[in-house]
VOBA-1610 file (N, C-alpha, C; in pm, whole numbers, padded with zeros to 5 digits, always signed):
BEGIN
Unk-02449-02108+03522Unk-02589-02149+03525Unk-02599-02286+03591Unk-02716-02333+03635Unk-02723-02474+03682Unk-02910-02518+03617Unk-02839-02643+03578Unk-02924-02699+03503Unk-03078-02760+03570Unk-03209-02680+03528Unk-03299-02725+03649Unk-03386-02885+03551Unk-03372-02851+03442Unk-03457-02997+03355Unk-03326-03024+03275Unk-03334-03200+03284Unk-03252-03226+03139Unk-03320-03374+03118Unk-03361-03302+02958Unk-03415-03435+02931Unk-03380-03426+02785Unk-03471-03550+02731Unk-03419-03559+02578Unk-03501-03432+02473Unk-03581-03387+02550Unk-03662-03304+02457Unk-03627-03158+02491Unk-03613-03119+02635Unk-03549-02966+02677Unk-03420-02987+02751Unk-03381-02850+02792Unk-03315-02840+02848Unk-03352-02722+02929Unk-03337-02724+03079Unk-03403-02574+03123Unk-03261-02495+03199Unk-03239-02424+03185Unk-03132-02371+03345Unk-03155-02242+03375Unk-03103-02212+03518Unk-03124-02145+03572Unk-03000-02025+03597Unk-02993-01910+03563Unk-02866-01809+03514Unk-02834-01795+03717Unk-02738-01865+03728Unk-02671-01818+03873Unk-02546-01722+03903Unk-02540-01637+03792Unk-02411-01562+03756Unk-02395-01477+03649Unk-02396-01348+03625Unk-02378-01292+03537Unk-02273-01218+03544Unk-02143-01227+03425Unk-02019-01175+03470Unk-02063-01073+03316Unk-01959-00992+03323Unk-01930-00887+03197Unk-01797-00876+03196Unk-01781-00916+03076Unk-01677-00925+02984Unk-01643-00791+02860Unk-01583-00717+02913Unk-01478-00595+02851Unk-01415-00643+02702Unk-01447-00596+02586Unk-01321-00617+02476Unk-01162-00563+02510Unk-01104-00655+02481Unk-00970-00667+02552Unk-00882-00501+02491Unk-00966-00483+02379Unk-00864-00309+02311Unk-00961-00220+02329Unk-00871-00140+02329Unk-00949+00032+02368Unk-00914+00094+02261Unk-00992+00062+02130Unk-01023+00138+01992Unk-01157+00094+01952Unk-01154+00129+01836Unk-01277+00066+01784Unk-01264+00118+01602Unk-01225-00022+01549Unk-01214-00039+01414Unk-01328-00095+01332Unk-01360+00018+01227Unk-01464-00020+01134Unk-01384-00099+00992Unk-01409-00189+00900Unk-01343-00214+00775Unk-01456-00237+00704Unk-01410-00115+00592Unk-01557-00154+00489Unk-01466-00199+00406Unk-01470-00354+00331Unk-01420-00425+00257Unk-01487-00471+00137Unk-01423-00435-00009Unk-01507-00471-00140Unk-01468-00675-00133Unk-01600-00756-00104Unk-01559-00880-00108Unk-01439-00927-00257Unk-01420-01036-00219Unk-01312-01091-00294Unk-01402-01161-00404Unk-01304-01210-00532Unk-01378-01295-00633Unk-01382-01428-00558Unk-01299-01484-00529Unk-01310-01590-00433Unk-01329-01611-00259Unk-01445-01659-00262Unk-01523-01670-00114Unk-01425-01712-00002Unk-01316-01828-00014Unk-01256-01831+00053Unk-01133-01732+00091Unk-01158-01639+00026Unk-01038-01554+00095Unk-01045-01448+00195Unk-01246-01405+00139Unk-01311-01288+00181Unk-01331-01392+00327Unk-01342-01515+00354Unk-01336-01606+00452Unk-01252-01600+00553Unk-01107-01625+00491Unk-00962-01589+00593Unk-00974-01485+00630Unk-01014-01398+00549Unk-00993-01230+00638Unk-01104-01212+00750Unk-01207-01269+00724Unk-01284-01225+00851Unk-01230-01357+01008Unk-01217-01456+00953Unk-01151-01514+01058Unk-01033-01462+01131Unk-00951-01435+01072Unk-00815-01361+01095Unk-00839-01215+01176Unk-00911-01145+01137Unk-00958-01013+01158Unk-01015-01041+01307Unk-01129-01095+01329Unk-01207-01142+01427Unk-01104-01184+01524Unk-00987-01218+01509Unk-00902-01365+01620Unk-00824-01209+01660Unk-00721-01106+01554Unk-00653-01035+01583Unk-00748-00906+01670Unk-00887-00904+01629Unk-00994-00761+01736Unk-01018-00657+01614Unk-01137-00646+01580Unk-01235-00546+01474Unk-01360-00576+01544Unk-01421-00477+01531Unk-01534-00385+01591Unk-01684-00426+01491Unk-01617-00351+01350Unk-01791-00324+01269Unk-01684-00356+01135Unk-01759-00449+01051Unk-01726-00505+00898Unk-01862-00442+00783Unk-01850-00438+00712Unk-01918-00377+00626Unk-01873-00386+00454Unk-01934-00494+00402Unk-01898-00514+00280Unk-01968-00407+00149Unk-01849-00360+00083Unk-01926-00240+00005Unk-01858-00321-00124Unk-01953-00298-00236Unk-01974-00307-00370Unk-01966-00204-00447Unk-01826-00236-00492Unk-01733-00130-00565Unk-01764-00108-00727Unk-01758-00013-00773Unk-01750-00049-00924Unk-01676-00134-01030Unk-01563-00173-00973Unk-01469-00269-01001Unk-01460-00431-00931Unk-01572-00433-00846Unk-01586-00578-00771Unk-01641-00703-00868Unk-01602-00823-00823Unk-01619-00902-00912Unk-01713-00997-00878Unk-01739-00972-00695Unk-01863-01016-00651Unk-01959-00936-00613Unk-02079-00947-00657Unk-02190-00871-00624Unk-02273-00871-00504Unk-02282-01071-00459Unk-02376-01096-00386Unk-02277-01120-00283Unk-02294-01158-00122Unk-02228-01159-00038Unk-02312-01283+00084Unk-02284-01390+00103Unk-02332-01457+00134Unk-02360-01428+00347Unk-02428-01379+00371Unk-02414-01316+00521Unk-02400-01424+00629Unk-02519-01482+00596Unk-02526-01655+00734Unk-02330-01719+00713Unk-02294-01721+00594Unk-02204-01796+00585Unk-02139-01708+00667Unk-02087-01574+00639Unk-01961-01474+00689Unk-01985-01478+00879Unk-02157-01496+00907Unk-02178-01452+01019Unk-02092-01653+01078Unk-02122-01727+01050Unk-02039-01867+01072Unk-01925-01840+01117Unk-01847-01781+01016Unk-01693-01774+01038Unk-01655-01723+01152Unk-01743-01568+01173Unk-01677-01514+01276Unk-01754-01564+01406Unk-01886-01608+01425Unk-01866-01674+01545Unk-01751-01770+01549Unk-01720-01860+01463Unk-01617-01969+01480Unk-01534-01881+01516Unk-01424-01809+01461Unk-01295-01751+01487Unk-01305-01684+01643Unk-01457-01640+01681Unk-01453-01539+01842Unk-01409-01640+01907Unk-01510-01779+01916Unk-01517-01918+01999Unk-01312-01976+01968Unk-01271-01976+01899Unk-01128-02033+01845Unk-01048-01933+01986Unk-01055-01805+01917Unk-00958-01715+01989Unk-00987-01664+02080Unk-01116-01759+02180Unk-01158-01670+02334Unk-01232-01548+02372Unk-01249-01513+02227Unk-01323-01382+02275Unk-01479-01389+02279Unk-01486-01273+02384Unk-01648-01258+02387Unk-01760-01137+02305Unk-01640-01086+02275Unk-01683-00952+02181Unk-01694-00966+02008Unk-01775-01027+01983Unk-01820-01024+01807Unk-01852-00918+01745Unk-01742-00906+01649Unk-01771-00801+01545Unk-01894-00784+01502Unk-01966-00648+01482Unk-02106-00619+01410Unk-02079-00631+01271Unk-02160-00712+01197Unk-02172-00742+01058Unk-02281-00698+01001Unk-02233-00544+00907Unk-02303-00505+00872Unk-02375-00562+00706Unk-02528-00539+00689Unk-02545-00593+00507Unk-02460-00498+00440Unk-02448-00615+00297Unk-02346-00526+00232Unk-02419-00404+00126Unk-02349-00315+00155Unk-02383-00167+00012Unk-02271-00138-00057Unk-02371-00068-00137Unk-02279+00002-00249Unk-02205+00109-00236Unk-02098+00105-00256Unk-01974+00249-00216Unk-02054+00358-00159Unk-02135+00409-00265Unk-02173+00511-00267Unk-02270+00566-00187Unk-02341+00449-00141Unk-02451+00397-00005Unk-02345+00493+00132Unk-02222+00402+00147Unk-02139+00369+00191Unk-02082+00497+00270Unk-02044+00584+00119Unk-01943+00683+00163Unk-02068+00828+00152Unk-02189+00810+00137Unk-02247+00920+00213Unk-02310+00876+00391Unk-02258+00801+00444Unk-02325+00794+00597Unk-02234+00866+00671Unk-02246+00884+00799Unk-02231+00990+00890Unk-02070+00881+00929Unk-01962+00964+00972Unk-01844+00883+01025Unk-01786+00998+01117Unk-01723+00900+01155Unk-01635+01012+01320Unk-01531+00936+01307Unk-01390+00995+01387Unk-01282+00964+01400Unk-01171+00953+01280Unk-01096+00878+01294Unk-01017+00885+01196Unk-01069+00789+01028Unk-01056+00822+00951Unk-01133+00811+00801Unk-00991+00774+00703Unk-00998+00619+00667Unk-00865+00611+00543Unk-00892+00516+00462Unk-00832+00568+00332Unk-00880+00480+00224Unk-00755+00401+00174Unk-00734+00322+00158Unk-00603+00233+00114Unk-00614+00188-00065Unk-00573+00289-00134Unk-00552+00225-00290Unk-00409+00222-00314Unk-00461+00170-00441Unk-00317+00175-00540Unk-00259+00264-00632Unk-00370+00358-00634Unk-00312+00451-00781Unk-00208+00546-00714Unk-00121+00585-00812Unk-00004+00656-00759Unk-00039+00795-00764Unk-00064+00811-00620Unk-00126+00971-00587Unk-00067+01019-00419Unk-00062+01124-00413Unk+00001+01197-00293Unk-00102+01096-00164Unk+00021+00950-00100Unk-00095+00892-00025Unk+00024+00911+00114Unk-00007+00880+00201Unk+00055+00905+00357Unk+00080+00712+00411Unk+00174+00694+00488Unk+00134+00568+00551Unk+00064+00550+00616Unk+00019+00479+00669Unk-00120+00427+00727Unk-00056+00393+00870Unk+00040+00341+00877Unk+00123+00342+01020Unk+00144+00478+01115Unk+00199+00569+00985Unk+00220+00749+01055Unk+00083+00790+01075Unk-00013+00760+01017Unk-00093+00834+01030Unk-00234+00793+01153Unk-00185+00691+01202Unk-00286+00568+01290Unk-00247+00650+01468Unk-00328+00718+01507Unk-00342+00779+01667Unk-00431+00654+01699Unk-00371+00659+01844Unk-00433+00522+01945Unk-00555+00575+01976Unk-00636+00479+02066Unk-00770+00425+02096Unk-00877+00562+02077Unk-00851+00581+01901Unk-00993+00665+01863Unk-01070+00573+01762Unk-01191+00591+01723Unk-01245+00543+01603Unk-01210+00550+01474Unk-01146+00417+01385Unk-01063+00410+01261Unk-01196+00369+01182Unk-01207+00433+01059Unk-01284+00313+00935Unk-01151+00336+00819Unk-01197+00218+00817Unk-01046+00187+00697Unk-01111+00117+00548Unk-01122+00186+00479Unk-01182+00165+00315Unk-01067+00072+00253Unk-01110-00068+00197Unk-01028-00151+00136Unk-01095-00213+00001Unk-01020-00169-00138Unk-01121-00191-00242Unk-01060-00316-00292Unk-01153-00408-00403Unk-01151-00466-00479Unk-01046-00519-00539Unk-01035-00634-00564Unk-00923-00701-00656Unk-00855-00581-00790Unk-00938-00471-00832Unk-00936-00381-00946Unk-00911-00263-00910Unk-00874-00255-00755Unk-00878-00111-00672Unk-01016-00021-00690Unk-01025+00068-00630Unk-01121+00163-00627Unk-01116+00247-00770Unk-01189+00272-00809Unk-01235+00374-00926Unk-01164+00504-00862Unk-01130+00562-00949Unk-01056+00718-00942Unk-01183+00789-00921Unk-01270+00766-00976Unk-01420+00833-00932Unk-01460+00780-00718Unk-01455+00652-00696Unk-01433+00624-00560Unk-01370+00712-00507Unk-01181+00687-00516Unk-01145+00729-00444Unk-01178+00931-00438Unk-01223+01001-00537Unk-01221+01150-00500Unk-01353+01162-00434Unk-01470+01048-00471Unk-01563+01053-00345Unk-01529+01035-00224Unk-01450+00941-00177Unk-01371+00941-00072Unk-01285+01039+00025Unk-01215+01108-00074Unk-01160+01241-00037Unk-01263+01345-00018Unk-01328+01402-00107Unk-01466+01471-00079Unk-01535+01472+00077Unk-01501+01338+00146Unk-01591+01271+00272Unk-01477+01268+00394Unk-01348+01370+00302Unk-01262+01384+00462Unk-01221+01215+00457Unk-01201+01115+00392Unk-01123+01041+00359Unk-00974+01040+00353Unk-00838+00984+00428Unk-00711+01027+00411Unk-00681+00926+00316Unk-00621+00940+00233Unk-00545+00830+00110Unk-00411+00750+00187Unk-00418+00650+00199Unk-00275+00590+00271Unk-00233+00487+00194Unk-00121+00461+00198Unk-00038+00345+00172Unk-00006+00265+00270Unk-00019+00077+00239Unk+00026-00021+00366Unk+00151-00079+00308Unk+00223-00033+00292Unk+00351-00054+00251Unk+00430-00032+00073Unk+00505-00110+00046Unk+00580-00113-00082Unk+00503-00201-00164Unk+00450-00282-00088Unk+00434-00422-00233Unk+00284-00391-00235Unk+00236-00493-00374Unk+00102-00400-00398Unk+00031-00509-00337Unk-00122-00515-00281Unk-00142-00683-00174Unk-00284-00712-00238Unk-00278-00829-00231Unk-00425-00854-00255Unk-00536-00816-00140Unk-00680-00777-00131Unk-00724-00777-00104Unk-00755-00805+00044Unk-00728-00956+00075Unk-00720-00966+00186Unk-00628-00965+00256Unk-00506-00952+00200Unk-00357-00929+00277Unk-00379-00776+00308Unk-00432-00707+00240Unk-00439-00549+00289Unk-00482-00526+00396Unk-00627-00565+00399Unk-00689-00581+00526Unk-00658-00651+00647Unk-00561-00747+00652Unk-00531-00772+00757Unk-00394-00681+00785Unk-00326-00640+00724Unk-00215-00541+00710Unk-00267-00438+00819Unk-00392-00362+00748Unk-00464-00248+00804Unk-00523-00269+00946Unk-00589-00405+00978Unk-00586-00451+01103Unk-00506-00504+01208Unk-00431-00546+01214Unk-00294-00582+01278Unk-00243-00415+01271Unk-00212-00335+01203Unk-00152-00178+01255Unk-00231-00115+01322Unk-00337-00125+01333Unk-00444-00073+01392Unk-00405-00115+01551Unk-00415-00269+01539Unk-00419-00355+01677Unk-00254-00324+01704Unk-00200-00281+01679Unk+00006-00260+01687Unk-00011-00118+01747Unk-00089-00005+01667Unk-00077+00099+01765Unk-00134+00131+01888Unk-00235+00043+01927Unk-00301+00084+02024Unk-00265-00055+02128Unk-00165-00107+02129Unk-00100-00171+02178Unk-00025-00080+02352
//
């Protein structure tokens, strides 16, 4: 652009260039995430998330969550900061947050996985991750998902996966689940 007024009260310019800018991966990752009890963590993950490449965020309110309310202006802060940090021009869509159940009756395409803890016939999340299709990846609560969640989940063509051996908090999952995401379609 080139600047046609500058003064103390405006600023005017004039657009001499319009380039388009491509997101650098060829997938497209949804994470519906039950926020954390503590704000700063549900914080790191969207920074982190945003710097490593996610698509659409979507905070769902689990029956076992310990936060209800979800502060949006703040979350929408972070991830402009983290796009501006790590160069990118492509900002994740931040969706308002709902309730599971809001959640897991909307329309979904592509690949569908839920990441708990209860010890049930679950698959890895690594074997089971095909490159540049549409992922939503369900990540519950400090308390995991309700056994009632997760068979709504399954019900909705939901796959049950495991992100490894150790059991993770919340936001270590989710970045687990994002980084494999961003590893297979590598």
């Amino acid at each position: 652009s080139e600047i046609i007024i500058a003064n103390d009260k405006k600023c005017l310019v004039k657009i001499t260039n319009i380039e388009d800018y491509k997101k650098p991966w060829n997938y497209y990752l949804h994470i519906a995430i039950a926020p954390t009890k503590l704000n700063d963590r549900l914080e790191w993950f969207l920074e982190k998330a945003t710097e490593i490449g996610i698509d659409e965020i979507t905070p769902i309110i689990c029956e076992h969550s310990e936060r209800k309310i979800v502060k949006m202006e703040r979350m929408k802060k972070i991830i402009h900061s983290a796009a501006k940090q790590s160069l990118k021009f492509h900002f994740p869509k931040l969706n308002e947050s709902v309730t599971f159940n809001q959640f897991i009756k909307s329309e979904f395409s592509g690949q569908l996985f839920i990441a708990h803890c209860e010890e049930t016939d679950k698959k890895s999340l690594k074997h089971e991750l095909k490159s540049q299709l549409k992922t939503t990846i369900l990540i519950g609560p400090e308390g995991d998902f309700s056994t009632k969640e997760i068979q709504q989940s399954l019900e909705h063509k939901f796959i049950p996966v495991s992100l490894g051996e150790s059991r993770l908090r919340t936001e270590t999952a989710v970045i687990v689940a994002v980084h494999s995401v961003a590893f297979v379609n590598e």
